[in-house]
N, C-alpha and C positions, 0 to 999 in steps of 0.2 A: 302287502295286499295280494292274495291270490287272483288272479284275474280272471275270467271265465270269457272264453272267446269262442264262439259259435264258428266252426268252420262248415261250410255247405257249397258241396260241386253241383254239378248238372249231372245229373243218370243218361247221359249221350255215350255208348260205350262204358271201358275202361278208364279210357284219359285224363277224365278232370278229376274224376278219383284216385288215383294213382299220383299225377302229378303234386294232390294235396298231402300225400305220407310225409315227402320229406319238411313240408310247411308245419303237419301235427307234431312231429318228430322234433322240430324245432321248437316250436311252441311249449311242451314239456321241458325242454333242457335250460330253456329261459325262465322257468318258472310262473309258466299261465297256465290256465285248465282246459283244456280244449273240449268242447261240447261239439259232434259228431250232427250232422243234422245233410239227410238227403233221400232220394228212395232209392228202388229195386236193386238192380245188381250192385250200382256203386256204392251203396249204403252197407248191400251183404260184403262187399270185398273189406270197407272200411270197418266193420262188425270185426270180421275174423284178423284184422291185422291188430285191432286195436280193442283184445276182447273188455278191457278195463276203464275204458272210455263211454262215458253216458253220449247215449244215441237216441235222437229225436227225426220221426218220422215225417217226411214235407208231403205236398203231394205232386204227382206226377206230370211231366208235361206231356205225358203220352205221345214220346217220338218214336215213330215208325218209318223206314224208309218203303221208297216205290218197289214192286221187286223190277221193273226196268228203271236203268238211269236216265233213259229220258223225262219222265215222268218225277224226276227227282223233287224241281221247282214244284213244280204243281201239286203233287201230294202236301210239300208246307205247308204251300197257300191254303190249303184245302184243309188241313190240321192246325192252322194258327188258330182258329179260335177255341180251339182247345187248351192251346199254349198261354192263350190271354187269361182267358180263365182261369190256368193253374196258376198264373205270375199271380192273378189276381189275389187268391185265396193265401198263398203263399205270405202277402205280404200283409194281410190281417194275421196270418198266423204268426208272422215274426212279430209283432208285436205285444200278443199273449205270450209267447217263450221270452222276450227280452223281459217282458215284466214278471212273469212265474216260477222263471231260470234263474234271473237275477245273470244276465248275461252285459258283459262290459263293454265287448267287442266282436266285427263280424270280421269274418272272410269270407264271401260269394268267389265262388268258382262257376261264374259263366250262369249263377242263376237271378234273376233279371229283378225279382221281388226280394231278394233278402238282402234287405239295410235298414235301418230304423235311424234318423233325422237325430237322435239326440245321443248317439253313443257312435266310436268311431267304426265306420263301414268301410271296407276294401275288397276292390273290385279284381277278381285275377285272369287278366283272357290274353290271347295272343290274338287277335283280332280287332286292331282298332277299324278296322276295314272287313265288311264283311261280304265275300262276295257269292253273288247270286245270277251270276251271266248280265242280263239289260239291263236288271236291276239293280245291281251292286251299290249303286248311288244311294237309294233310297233304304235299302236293307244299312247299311252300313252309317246313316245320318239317324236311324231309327238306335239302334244299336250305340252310339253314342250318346243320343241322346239319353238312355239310360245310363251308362256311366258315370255322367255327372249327377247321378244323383247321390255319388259316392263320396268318401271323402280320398280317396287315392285309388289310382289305376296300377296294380303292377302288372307289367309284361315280363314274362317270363323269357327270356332272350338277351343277345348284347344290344347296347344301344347304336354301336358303328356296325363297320364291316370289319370281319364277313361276323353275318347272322345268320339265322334260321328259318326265320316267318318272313323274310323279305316285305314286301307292299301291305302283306296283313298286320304285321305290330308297329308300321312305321308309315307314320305321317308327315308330310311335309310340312305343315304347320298344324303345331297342337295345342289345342285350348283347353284340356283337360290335364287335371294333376297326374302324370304319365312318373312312373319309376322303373326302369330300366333292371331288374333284379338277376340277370343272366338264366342260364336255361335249367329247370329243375328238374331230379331224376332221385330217385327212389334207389336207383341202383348202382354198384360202383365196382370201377374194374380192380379184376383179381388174375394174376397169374396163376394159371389153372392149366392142366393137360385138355386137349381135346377129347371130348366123349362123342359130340355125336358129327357129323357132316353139316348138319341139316337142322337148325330152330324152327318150327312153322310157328307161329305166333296168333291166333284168332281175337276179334273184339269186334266193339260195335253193335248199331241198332239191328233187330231183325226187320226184314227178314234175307238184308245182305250177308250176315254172317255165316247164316246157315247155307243159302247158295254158294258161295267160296268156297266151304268146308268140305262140301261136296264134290266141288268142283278139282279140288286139293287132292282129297282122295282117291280120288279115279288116278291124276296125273302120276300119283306118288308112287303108282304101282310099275313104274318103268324109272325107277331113280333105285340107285345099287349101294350107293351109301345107306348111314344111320342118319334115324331120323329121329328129333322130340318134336312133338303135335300138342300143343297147348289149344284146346278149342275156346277158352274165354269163357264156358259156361259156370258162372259160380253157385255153385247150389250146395246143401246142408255138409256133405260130406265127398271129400275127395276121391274119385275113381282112377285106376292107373292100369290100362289095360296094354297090353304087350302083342304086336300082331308084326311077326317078322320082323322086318329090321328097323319098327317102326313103334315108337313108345309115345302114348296116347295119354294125357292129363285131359281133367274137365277144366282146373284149375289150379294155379300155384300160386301161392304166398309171394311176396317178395325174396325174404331169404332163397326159399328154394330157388324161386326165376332167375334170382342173381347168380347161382351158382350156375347152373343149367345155360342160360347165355353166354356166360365166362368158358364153359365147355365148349360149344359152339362153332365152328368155323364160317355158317353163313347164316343168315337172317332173312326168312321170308316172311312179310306182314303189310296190313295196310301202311299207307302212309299216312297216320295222324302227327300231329306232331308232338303227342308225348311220348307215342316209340322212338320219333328222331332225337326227341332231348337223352330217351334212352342211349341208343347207338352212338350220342357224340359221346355221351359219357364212358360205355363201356370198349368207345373203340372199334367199333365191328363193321363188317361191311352187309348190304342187305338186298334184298329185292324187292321192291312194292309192286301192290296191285292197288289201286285206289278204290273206293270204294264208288262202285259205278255213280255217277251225277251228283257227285259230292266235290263242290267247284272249287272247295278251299283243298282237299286231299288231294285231287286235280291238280293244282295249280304247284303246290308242295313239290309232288313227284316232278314235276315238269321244269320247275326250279331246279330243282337236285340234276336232273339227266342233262338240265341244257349246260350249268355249270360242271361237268364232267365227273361230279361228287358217284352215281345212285343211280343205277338204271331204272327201270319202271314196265308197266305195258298193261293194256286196258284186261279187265276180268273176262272177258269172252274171249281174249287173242290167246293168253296164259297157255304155256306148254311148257313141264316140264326143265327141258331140253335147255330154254332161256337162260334158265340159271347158271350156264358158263359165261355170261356178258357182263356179269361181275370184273370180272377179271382185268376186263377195260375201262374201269373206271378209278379214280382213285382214295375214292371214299369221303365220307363226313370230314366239316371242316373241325381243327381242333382249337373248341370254343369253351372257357371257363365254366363247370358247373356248379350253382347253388354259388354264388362269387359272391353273393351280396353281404352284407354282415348282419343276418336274421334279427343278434339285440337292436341293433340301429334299425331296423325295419319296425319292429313291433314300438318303436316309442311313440307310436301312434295310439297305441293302447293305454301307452301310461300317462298321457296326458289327462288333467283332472277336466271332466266331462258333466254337463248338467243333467241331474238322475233324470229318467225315461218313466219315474215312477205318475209323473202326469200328458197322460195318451192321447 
């Protein structure tokens, strides 16, 4: 039996898109069909990696960050019930696709409405814990609470030490069907000569993105090495503009990126943690900037510089110049990726399931 398996990230950035390649990637080589289902940019990146793959449209949670990070909290608050809305719509909608798609199985990356009760659902976050400063209590009891409505949680991470997501994918006691699947990445090291000095890497919600890039630009203009500038914006067709010692993408493919990072001598980018699953895998060393009031990216960088891994430093302190403190640190820990045994993973899918055909 061919099995048709709905995969769907969150449009939050690059990350949960990306981190789903090597999950679709998988999914083909085990012999299921993967059905593509997400919006805006993560859907166009998922579009272009996978032009042969059926892609179904969700709707949006309309996340936008503050442009101060103070204001981080408050802008959600203030945007959830837009977010309610969408979970809401979202999850009448999976149940016309599961019955019109003739879909057997899900994988949600991080989006909160797509499961359907009578065909296998799996939940993908590195966040059993979601933190929000006073509230992290209540943001992260809410956030669980949806999970069980899954039939398995995978975290993307190891289960001991050392790990990656530290206090975010690890609970002291867990009452949810939790799987441990070590860290995924899309990309893989390759002994390569050095091309450029300098990766700048962009991603993420506006209208942070575009403040950084900015912010980048100016700095970049007192940096003597080579530089590649991926700015994250994925749109119909690839632009590649050349401005001194400095080579400018709107966006790259994975192949490309893999190559292009493997070139690389230093890594500057947010701290999400599907860049760090990147950088454990390709080895590299890096520099974040978090994304201002973004408490989970926060806390990531914070983790990394106190353990003597990854330095860091807020978006308004950024100079240039910082990026020799590299040097003192001793980089990402080296943590198994994709460890897990993908066929063992999916026999979730091939268990015989009672049809969805009555809703």
């Amino acid at each position: 039996m061919n099995y048709r398996i709905l995969v769907a990230p969150l449009n939050w950035g690059l990350g949960h898109a990306t981190r789903c390649i090597p999950v679709i990637r998988a999914l083909q080589e085990n012999g299921f069909s993967p059905v593509i289902a997400s919006d805006g940019i993560a859907l166009e990146l998922l579009k272009k990696e996978f032009p042969g793959v059926e892609s179904i449209y969700l709707p949006s949670y309309q996340i936008e960050y503050a442009r101060e990070g103070k204001y981080f909290k408050l802008k959600m608050i203030w945007d959830s019930p837009k977010m309610i809305k969408a979970i809401r719509r979202e999850k009448r909608l999976i149940k016309k696709i599961v019955k019109e798609r003739q879909i057997d199985g899900i994988i949600s990356d991080n989006r909160l409405g797509v499961y359907h009760k009578k065909i296998p659902s799996v939940f993908i976050t590195h966040q059993l814990n979601v933190l929000t400063g006073s509230t992290s209590w209540l943001s992260s009891k809410v956030h669980r609470k949806f999970i069980r409505k899954f039939d398995q949680c995978w975290i993307p991470d190891a289960e001991g030490k050392p790990n990656l997501s530290g206090k975010l994918g690890h609970l002291k006691k867990e009452n949810i069907p939790v799987k441990y699947i070590g860290p995924l990445s899309r990309l893989q090291k390759k002994e390569l000569e050095i091309v450029y000095d300098l990766a700048i890497i962009l991603s993420g919600p506006e209208p942070q993105r575009t403040l950084l890039e900015n912010k980048i630009l100016k700095e970049i203009q007192n940096y003597h090495g080579t530089i590649l500038f991926v700015r994250g914006e994925i749109e119909n067709t690839q632009n590649i503009q050349k401005k001194g010692n400095t080579t400018i993408y709107n966006f790259m493919r994975s192949e490309e990126l893999e190559t292009a990072l493997n070139q690389s001598a230093l890594v500057l980018s947010r701290s999400g943690y599907t860049t760090i699953m990147d950088l454990v895998n390709l080895r590299k060393k890096a520099f974040f900037i978090p994304t201002p009031g973004q408490y989970e990216q926060e806390y990531l960088a914070k983790r990394l510089k106190k353990n003597g891994m990854l330095p860091y430093v807020p978006q308004k302190d950024f100079r240039i110049q910082m990026l020799s403190e590299v040097e003192n640190y001793e980089g990402l820990p080296e943590i198994p990726v994709n460890r897990f045994n993908f066929e063992e993973l999916f026999e979730v899918f091939r268990a015989p399931q009672e049809s969805p055909e009555v809703l």
